[in-house]
C-alpha positions in Angstrom: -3.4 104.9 108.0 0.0 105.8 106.8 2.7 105.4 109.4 4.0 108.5 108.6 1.4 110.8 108.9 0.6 113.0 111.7 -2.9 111.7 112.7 -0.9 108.1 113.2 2.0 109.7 115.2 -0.4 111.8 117.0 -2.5 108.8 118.0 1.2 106.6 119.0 1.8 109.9 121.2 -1.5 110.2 122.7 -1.1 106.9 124.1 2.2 107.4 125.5 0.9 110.5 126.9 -1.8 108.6 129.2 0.8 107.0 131.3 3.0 110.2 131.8 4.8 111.7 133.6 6.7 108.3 134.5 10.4 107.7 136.0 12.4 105.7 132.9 15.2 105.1 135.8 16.3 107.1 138.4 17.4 110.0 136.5 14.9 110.0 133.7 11.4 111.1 133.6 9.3 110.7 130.8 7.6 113.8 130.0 4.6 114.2 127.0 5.5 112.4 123.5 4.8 114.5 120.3 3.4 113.2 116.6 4.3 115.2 113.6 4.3 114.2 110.3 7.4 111.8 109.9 8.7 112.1 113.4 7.7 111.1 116.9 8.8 113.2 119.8 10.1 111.6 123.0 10.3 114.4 125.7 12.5 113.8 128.5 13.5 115.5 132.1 16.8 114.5 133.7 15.2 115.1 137.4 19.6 115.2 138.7 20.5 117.6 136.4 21.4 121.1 135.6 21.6 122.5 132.5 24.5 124.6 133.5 26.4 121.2 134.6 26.4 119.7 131.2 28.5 120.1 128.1 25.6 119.8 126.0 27.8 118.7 122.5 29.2 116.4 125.1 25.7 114.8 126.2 24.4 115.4 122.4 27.7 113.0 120.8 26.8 110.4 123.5 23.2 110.1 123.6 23.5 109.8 119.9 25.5 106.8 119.8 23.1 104.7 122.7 20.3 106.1 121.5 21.0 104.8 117.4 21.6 101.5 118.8 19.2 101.1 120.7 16.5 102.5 118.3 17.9 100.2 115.5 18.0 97.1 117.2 14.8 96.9 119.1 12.0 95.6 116.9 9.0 98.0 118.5 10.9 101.1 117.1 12.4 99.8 114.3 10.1 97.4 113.1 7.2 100.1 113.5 9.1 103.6 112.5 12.4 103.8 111.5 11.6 100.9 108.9 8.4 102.5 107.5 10.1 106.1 107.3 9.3 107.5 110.8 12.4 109.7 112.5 12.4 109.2 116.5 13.6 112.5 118.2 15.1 112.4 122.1 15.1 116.2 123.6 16.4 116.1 126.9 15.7 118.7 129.2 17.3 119.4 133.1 15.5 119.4 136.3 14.1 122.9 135.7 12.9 121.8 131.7 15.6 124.2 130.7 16.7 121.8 127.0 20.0 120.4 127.1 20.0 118.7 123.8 18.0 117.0 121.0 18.8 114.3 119.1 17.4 112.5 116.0 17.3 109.1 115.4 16.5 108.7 111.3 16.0 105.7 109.0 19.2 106.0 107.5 21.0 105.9 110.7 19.8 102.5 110.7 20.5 102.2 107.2 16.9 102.2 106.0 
């Protein structure tokens, strides 16, 4: 099936979605992964944190930057998505799942 289509991404979510919700760290809880066509959703609850609290531009600019380098560099998500076309999107959302901010990781951020 083609990488980028959304019965593939849908099926790649579905399996992330059997082990949710799961604590990433202890501020980070992994809520249910979306497939679309070309992108797979990562959904994610900052369990700490207020919307209100954060300057969401702030948190948006930063995740960015560690979330690009990490996506580029670790062969399961780049090897697997951003290399065969597939955009990775991080939405972060506060205690309450009020969204804070939502950030794209694409194949050309990794120079794809």
């Amino acid at each position: 099936p083609d990488p980028r289509s959304q019965e593939f991404l849908g099926k790649i979510a579905a399996e992330i979605n059997r082990s949710i919700p799961v604590m990433i760290d202890q501020e980070t809880e992994l809520m249910p992964a979306i497939g679309v066509p070309e992108m797979l959703i990562y959904n994610y609850r900052l369990v700490n944190v207020s919307a209100a609290q954060v300057d969401h531009n702030k948190f948006a600019a930063g995740a960015k930057e560690r979330l690009k380098e990490g996506a580029c560099n670790r062969p399961e998500t780049r090897d697997n998505f951003l290399k065969k076309g597939v955009a990775l999107r991080y939405s972060y959302f506060d205690k309450d799942k009020q969204h804070i901010a939502t950030v794209d990781v694409t194949p050309a951020d990794c120079g794809f």
